[in-house]
N, CA, C and O atoms as a GROMACS GRO file, in nm:
protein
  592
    1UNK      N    1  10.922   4.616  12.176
    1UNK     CA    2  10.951   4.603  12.035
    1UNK      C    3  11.092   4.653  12.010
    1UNK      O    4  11.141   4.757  12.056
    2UNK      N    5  11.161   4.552  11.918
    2UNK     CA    6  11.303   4.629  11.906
    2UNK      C    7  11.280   4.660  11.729
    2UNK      O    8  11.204   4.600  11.653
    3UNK      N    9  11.393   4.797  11.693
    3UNK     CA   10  11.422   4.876  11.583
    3UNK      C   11  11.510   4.826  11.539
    3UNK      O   12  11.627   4.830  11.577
    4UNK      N   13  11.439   4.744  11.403
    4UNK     CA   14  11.615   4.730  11.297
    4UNK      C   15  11.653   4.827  11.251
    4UNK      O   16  11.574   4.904  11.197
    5UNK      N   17  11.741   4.845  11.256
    5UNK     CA   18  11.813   4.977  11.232
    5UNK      C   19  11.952   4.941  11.116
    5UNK      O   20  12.028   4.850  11.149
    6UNK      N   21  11.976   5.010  10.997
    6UNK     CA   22  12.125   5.007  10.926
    6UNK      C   23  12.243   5.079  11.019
    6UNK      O   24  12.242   5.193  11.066
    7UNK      N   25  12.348   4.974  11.030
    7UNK     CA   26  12.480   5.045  11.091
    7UNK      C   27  12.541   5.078  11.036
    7UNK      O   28  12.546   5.015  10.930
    8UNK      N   29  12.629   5.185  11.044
    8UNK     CA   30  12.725   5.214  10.954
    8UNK      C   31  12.858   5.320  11.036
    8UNK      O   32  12.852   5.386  11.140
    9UNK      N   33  12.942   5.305  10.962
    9UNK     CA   34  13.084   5.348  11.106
    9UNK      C   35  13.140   5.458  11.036
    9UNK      O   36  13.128   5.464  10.914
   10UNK      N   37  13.216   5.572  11.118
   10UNK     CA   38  13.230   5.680  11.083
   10UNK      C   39  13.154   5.752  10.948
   10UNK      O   40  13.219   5.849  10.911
   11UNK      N   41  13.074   5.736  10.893
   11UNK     CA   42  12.990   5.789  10.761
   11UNK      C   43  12.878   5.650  10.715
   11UNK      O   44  12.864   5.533  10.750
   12UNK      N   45  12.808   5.752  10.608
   12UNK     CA   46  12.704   5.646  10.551
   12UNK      C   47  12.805   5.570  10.477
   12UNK      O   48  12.777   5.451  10.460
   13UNK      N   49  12.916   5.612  10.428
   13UNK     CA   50  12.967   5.532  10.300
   13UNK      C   51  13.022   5.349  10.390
   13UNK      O   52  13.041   5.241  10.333
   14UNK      N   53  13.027   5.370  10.487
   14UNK     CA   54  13.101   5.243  10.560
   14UNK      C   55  12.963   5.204  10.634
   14UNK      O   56  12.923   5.261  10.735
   15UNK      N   57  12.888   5.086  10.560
   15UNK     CA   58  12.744   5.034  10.595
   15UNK      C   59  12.826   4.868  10.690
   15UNK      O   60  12.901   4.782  10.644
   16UNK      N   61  12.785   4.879  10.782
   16UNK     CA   62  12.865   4.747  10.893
   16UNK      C   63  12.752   4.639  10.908
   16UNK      O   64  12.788   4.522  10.896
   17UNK      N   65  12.628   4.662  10.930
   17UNK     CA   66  12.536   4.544  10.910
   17UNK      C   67  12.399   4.624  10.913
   17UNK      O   68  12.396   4.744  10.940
   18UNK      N   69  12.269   4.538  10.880
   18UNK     CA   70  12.149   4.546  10.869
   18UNK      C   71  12.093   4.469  10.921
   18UNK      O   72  11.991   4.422  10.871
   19UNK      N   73  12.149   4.422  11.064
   19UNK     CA   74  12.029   4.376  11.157
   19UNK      C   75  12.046   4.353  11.322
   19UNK      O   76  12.053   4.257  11.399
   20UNK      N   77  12.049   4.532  11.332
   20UNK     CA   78  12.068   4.556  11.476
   20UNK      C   79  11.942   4.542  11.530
   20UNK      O   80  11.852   4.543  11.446
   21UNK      N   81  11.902   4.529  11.662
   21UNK     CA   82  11.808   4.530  11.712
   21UNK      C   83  11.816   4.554  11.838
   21UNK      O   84  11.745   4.498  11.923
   22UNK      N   85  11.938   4.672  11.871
   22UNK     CA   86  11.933   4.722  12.028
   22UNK      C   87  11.861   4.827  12.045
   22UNK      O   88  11.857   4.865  12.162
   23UNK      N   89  11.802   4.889  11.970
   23UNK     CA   90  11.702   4.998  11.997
   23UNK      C   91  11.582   4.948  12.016
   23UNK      O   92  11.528   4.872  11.935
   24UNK      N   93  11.529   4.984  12.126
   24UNK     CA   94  11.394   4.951  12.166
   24UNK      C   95  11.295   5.032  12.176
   24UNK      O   96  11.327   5.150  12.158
   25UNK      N   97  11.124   5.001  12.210
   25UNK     CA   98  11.033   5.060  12.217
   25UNK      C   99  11.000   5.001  12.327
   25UNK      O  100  11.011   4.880  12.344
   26UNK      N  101  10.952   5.091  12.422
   26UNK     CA  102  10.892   5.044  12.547
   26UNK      C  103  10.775   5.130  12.604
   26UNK      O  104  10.799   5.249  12.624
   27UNK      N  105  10.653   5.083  12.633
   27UNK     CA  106  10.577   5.106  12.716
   27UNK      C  107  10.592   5.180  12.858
   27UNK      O  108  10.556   5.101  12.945
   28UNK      N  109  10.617   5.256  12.893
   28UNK     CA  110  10.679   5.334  13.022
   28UNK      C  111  10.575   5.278  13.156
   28UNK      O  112  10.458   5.317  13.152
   29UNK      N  113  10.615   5.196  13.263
   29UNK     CA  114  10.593   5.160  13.384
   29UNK      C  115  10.662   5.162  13.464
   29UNK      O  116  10.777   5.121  13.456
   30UNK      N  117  10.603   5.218  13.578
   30UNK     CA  118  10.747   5.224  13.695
   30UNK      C  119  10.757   5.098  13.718
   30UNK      O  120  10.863   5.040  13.696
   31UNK      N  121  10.652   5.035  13.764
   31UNK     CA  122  10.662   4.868  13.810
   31UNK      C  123  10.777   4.796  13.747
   31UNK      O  124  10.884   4.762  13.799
   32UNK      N  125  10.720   4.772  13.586
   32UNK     CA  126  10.842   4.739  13.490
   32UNK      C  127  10.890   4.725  13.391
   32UNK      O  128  10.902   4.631  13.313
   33UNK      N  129  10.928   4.857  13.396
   33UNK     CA  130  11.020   4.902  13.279
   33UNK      C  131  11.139   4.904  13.340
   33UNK      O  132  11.142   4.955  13.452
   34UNK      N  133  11.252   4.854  13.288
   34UNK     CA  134  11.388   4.907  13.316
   34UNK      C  135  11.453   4.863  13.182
   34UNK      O  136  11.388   4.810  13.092
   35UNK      N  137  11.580   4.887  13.174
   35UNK     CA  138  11.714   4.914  13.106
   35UNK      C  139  11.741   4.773  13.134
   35UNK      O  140  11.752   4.720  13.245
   36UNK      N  141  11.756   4.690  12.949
   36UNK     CA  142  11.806   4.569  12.966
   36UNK      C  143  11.914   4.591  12.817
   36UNK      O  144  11.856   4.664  12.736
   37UNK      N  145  12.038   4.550  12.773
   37UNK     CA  146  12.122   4.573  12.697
   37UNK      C  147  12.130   4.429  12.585
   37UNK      O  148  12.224   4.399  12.510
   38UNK      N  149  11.997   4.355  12.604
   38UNK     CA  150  11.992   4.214  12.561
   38UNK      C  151  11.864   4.204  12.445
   38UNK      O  152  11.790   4.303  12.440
   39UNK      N  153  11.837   4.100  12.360
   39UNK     CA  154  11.688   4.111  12.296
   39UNK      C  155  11.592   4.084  12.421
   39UNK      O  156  11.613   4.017  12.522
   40UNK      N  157  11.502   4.142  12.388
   40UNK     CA  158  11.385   4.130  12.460
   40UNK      C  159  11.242   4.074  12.415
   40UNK      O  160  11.146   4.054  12.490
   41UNK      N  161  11.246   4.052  12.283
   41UNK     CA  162  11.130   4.039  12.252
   41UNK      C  163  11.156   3.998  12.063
   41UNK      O  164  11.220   4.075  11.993
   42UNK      N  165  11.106   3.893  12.016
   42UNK     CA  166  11.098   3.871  11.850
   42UNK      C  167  11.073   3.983  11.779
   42UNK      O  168  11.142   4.007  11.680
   43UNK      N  169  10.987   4.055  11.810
   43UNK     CA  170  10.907   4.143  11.733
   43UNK      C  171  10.974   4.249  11.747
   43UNK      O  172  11.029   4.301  11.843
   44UNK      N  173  10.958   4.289  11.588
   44UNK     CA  174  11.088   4.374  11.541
   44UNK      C  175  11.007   4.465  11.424
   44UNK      O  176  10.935   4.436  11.329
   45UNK      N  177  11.061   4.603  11.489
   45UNK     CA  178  11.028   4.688  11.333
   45UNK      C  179  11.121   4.695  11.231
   45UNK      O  180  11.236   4.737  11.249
   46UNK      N  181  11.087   4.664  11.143
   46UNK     CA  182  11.178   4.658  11.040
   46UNK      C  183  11.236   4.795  10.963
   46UNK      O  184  11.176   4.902  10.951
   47UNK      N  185  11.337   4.770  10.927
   47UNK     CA  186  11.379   4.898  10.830
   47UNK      C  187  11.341   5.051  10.944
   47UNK      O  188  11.266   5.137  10.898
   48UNK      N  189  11.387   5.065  11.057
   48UNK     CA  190  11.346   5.149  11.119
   48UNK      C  191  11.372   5.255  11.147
   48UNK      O  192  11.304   5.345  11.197
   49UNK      N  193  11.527   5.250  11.098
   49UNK     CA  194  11.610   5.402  11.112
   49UNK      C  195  11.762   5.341  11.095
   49UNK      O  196  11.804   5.231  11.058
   50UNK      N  197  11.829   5.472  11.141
   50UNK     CA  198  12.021   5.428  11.115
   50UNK      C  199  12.093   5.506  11.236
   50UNK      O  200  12.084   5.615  11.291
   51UNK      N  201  12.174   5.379  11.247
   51UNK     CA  202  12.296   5.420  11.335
   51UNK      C  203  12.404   5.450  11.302
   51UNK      O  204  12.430   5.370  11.212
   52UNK      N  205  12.530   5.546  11.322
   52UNK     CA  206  12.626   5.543  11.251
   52UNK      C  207  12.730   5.584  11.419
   52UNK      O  208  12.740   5.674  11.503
   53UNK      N  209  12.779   5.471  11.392
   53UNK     CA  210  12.896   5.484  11.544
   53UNK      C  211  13.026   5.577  11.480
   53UNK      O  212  13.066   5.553  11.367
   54UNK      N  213  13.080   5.673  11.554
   54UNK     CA  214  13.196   5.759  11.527
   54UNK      C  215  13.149   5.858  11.457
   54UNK      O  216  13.237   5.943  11.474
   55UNK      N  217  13.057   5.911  11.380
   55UNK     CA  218  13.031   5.989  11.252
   55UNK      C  219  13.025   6.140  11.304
   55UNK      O  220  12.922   6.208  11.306
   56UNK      N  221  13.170   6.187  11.351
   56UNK     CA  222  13.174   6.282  11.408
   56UNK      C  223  13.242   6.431  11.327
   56UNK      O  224  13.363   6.446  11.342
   57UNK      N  225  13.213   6.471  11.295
   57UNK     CA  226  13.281   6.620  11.216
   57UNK      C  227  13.428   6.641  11.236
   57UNK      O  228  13.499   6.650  11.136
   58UNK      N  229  13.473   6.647  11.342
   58UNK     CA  230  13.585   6.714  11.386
   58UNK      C  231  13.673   6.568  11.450
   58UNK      O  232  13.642   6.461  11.502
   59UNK      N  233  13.769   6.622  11.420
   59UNK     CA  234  13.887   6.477  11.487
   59UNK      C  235  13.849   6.484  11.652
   59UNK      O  236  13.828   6.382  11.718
   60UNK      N  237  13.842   6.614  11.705
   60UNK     CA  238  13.875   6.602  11.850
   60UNK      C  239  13.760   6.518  11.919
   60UNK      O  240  13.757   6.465  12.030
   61UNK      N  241  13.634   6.524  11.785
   61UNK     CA  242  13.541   6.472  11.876
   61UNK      C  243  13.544   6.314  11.902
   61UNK      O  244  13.468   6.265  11.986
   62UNK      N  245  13.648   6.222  11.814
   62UNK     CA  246  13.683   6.126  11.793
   62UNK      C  247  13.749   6.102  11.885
   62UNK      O  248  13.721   5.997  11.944
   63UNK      N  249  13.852   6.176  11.932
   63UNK     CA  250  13.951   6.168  12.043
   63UNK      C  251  13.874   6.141  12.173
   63UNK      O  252  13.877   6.039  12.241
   64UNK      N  253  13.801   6.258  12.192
   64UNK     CA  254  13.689   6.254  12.330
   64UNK      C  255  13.588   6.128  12.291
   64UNK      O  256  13.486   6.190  12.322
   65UNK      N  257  13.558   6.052  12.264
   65UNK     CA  258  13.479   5.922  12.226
   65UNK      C  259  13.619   5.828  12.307
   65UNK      O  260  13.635   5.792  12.424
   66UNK      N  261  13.672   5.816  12.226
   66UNK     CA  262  13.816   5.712  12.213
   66UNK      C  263  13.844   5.729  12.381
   66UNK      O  264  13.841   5.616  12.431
   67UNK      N  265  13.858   5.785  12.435
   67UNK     CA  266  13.908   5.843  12.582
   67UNK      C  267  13.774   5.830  12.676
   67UNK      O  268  13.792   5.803  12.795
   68UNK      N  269  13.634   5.850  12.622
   68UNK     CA  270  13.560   5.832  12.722
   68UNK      C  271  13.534   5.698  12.810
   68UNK      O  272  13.628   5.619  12.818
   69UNK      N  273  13.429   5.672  12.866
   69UNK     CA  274  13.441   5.538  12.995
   69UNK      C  275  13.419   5.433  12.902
   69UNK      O  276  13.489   5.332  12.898
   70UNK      N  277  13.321   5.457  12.824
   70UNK     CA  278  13.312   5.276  12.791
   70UNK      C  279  13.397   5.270  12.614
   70UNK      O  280  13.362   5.211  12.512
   71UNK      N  281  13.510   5.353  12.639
   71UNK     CA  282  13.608   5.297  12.504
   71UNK      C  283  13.716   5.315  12.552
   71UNK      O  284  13.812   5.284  12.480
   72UNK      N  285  13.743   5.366  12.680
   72UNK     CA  286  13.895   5.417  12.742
   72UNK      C  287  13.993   5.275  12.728
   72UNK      O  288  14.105   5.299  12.681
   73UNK      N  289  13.972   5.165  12.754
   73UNK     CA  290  13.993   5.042  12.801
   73UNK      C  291  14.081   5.026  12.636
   73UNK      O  292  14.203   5.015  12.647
   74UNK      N  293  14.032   5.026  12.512
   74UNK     CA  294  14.077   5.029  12.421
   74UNK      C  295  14.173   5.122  12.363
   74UNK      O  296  14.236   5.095  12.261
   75UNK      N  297  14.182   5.204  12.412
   75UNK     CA  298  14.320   5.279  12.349
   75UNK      C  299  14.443   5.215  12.409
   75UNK      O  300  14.469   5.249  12.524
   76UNK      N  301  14.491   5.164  12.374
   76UNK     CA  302  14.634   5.048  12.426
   76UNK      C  303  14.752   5.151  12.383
   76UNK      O  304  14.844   5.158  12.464
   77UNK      N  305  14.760   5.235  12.263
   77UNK     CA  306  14.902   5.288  12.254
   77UNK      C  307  14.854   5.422  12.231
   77UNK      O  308  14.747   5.433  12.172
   78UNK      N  309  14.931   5.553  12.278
   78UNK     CA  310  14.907   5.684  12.300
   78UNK      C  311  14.868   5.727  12.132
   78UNK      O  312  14.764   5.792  12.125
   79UNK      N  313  14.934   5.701  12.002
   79UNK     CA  314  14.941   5.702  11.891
   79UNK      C  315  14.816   5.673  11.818
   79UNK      O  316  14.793   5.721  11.708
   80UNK      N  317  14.736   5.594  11.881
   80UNK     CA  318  14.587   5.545  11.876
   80UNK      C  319  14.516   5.673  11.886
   80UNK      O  320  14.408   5.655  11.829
   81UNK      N  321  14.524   5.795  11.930
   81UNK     CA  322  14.436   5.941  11.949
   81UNK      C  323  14.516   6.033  11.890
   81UNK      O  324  14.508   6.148  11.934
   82UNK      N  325  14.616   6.003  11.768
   82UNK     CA  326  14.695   6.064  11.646
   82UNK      C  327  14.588   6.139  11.547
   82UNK      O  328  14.492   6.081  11.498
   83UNK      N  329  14.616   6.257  11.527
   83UNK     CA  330  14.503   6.290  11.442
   83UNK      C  331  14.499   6.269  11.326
   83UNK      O  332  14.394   6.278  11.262
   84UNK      N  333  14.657   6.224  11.255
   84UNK     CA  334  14.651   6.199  11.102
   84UNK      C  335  14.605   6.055  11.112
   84UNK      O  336  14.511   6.019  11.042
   85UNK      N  337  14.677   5.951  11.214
   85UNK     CA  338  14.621   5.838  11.209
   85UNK      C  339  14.465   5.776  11.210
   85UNK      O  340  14.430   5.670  11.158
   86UNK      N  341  14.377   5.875  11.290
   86UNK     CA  342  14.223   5.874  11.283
   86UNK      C  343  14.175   5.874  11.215
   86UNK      O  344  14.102   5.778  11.193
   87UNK      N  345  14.184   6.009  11.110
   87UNK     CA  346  14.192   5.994  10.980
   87UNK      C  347  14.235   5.946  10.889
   87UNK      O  348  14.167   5.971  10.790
   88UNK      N  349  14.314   5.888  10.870
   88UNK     CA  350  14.336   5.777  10.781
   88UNK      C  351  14.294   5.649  10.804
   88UNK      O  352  14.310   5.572  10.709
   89UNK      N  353  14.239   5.599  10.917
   89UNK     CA  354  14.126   5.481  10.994
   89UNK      C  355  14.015   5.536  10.903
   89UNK      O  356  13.959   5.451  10.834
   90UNK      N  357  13.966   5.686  10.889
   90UNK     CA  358  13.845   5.672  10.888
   90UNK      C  359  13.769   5.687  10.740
   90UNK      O  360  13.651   5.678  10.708
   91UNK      N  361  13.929   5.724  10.638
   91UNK     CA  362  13.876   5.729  10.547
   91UNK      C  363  13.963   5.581  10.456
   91UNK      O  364  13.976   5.582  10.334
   92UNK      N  365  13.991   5.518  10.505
   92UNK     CA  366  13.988   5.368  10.465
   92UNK      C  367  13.872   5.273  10.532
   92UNK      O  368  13.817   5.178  10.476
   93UNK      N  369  13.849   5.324  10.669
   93UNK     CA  370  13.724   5.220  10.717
   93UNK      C  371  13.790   5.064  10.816
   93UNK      O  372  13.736   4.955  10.835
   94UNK      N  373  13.925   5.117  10.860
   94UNK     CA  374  13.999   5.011  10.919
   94UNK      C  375  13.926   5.079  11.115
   94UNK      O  376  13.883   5.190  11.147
   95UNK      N  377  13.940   4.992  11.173
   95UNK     CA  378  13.902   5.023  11.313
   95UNK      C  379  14.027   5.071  11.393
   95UNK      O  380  14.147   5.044  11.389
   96UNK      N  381  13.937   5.164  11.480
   96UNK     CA  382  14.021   5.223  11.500
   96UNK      C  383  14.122   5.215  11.658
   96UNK      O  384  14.199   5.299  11.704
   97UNK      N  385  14.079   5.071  11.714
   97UNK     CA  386  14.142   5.033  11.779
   97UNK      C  387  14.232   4.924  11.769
   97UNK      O  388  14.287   4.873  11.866
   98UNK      N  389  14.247   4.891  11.656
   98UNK     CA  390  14.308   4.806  11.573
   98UNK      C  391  14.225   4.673  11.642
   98UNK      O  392  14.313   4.606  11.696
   99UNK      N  393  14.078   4.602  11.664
   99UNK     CA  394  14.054   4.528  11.717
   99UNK      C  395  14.015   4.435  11.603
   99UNK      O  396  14.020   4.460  11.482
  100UNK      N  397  13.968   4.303  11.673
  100UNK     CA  398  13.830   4.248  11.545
  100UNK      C  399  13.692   4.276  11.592
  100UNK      O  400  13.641   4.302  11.702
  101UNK      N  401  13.648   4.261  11.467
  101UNK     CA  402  13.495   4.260  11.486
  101UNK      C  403  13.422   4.187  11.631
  101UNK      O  404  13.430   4.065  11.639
  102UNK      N  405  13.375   4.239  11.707
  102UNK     CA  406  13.265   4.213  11.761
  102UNK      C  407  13.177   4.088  11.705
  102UNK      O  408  13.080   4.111  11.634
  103UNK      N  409  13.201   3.998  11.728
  103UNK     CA  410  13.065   3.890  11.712
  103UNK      C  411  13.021   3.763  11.748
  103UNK      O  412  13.067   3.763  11.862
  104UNK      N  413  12.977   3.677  11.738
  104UNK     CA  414  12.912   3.571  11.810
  104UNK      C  415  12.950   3.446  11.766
  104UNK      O  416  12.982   3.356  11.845
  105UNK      N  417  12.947   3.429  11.596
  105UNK     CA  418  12.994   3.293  11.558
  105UNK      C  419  13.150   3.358  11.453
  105UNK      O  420  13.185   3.471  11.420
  106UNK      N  421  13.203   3.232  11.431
  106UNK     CA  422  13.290   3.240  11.372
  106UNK      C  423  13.300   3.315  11.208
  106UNK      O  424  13.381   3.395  11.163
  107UNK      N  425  13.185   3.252  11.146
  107UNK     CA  426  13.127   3.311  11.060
  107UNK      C  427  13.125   3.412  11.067
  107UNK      O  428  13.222   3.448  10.999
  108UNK      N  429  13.065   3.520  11.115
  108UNK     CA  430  13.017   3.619  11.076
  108UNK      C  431  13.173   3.701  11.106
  108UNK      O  432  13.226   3.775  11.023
  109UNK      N  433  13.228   3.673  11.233
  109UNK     CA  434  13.375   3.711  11.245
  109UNK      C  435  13.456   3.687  11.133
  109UNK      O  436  13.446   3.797  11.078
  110UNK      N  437  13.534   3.617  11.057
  110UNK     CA  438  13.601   3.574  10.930
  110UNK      C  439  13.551   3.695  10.866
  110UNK      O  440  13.625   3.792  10.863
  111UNK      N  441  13.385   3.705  10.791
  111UNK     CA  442  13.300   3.754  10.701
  111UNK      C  443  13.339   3.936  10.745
  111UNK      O  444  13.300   4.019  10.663
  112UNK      N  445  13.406   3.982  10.856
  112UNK     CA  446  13.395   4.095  10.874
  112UNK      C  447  13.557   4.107  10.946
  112UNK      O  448  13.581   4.165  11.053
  113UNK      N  449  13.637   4.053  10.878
  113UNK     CA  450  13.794   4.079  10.967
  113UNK      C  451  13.857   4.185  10.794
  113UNK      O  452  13.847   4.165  10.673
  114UNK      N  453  13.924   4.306  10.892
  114UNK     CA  454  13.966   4.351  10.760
  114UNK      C  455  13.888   4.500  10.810
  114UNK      O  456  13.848   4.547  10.917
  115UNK      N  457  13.893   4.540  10.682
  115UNK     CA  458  13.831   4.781  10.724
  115UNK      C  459  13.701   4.694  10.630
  115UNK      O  460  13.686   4.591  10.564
  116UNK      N  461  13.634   4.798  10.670
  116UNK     CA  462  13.507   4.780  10.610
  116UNK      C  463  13.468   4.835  10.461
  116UNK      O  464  13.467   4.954  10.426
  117UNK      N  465  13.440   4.733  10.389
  117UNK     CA  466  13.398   4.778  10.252
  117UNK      C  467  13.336   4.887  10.259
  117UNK      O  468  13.239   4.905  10.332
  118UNK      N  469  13.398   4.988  10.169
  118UNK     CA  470  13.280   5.134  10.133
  118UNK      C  471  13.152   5.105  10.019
  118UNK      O  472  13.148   5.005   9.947
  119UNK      N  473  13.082   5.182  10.020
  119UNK     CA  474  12.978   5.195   9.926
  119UNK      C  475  12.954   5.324   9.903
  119UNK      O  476  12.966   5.412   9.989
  120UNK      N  477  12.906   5.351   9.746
  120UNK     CA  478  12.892   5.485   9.716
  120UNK      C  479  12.745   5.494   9.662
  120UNK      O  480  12.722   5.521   9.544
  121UNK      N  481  12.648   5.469   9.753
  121UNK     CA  482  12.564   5.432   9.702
  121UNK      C  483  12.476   5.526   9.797
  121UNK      O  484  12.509   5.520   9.916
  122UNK      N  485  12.381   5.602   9.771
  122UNK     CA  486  12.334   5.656   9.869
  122UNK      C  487  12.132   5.659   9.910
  122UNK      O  488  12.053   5.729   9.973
  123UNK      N  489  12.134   5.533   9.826
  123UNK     CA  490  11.986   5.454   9.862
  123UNK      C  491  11.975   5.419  10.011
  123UNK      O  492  12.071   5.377  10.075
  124UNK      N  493  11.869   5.436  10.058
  124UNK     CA  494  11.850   5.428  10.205
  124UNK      C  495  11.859   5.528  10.331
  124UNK      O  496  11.801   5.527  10.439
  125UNK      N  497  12.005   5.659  10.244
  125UNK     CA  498  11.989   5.706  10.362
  125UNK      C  499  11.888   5.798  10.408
  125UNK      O  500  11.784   5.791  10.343
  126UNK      N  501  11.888   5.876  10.493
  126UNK     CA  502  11.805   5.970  10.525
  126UNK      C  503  11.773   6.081  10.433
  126UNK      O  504  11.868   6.134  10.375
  127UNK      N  505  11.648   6.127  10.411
  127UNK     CA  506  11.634   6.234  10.329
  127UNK      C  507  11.690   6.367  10.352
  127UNK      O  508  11.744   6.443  10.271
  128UNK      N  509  11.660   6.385  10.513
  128UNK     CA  510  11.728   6.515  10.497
  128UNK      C  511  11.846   6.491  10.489
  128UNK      O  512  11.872   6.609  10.464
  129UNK      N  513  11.970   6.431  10.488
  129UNK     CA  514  12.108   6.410  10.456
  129UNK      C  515  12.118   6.479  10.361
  129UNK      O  516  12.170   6.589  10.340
  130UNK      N  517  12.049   6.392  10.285
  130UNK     CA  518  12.081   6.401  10.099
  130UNK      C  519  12.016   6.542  10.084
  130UNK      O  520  12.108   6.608  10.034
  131UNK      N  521  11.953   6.592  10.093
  131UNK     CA  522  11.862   6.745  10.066
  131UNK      C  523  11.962   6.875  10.141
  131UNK      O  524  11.969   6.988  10.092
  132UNK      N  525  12.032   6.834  10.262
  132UNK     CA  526  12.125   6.899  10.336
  132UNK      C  527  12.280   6.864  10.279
  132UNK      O  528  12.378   6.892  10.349
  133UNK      N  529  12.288   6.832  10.215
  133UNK     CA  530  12.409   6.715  10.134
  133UNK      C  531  12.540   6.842  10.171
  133UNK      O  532  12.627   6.801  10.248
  134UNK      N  533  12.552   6.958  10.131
  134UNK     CA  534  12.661   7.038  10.144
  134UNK      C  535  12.715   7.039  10.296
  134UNK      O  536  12.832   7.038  10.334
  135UNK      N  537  12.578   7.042  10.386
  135UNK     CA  538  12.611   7.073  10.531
  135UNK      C  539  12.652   6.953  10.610
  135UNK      O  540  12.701   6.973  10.722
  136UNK      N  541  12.639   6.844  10.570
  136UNK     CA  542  12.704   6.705  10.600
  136UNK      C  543  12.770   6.643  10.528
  136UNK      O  544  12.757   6.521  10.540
  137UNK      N  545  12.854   6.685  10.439
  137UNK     CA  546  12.936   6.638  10.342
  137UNK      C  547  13.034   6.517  10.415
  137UNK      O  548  13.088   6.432  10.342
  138UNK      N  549  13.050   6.515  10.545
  138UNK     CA  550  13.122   6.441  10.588
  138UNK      C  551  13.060   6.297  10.656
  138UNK      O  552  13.107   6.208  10.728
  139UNK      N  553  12.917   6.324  10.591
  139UNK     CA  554  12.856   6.163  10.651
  139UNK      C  555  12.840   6.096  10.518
  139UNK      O  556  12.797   5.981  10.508
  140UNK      N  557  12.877   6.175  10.411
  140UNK     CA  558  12.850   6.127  10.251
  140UNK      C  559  12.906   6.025  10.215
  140UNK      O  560  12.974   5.978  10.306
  141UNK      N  561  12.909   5.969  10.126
  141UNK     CA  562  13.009   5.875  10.062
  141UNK      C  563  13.130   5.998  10.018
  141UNK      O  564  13.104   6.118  10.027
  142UNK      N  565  13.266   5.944   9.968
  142UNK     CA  566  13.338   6.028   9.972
  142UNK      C  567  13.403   6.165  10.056
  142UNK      O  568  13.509   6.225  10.038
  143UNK      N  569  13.291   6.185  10.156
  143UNK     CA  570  13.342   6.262  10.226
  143UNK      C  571  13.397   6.261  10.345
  143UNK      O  572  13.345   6.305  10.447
  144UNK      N  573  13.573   6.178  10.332
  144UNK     CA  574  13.589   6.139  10.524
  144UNK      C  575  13.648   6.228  10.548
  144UNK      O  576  13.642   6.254  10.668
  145UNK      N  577  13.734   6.327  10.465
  145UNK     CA  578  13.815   6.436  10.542
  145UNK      C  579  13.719   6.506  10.638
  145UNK      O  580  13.606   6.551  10.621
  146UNK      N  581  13.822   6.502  10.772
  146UNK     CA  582  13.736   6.556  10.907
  146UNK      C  583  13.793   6.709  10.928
  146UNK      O  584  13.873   6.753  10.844
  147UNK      N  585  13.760   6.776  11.019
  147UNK     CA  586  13.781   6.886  11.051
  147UNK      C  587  13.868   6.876  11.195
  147UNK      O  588  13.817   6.838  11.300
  148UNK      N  589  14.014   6.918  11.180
  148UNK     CA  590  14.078   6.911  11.348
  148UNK      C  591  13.997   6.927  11.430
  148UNK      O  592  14.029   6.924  11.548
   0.00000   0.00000   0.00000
C-alpha cells in the first residue's frame, strides 16, 4: 500500500503537491520484501501524512543536505552553500539549485517552473505543529528566517 502524503519544501507555508505516493506499507518477508523506489501497487491511503523536503532549523543543516551523496551532484557553483543566499531561496520558495521542477509531462512542468507559491493557511497541518507553534516557528507560514 502506498501513503499519499502533502509535500511541501523548506516549511508548511511552501505546499509543492498532494499526490505523492513514495511512502509505502509493506508486509515484512524475507522471501519478498525488498526496496523498490517505483509505484507498486494502486491502492493508496489517502490523506496520510506530510513530507516537507529541506525544513531544517539552522542554515548549516541545509548546507550538509546540499553537500551530501544524493544532492552533491547539484551544487554546480560554490555560492550555491551561501548562507544569505539559502535563505533568501528559502524564504521566497525559489529552488535551491537553481533547477526545474522534477516531472514527467510537460504540463505539470510549465504548471510548476518559477519558486513556489506560499500559502498562509494552516488547515491540514499537523496538530502538534500548531499546539507547539512557538517551538517550530520556522515550519510556520511566515516563519523562514533560519538559524546559522
Amino acid at each position: 500500500m502506498h501513503l499519499e502524503m502533502r509535500d511541501y519544501m523548506y516549511s508548511f507555508e511552501f505546499p509543492v503537491d498532494y499526490s505523492s505516493w513514495r511512502a509505502s506499507v509493506h508486509i515484512y518477508s524475507r522471501k519478498w520484501t525488498h526496496y523498490r523506489h517505483s509505484r507498486q501497487t494502486d491502492l493508496i491511503l489517502s490523506d496520510a501524512g506530510w513530507h516537507c523536503s529541506f525544513c531544517f532549523r539552522r542554515l548549516g543543516e541545509f548546507v550538509f543536505k546540499m553537500k551530501g551523496y544524493s544532492h552533491a551532484d547539484r551544487v554546480k557553483r560554490k555560492e550555491f552553500l551561501d548562507y544569505s543566499r539559502i535563505q533568501k531561496h528559502i524564504c521566497k520558495g525559489y529552488d535551491l539549485f537553481d533547477m526545474l521542477p522534477e516531472e514527467y509531462s510537460f504540463k505539470d512542468l510549465i504548471s510548476k517552473i518559477g519558486p513556489i507559491p506560499p500559502s498562509a493557511s494552516a488547515v491540514h497541518l499537523p496538530a502538534f505543529l500548531i499546539q507547539n507553534a512557538s517551538r517550530f516557528r520556522f515550519l510556520l507560514p511566515g516563519g523562514c528566517l533560519r538559524e546559522p
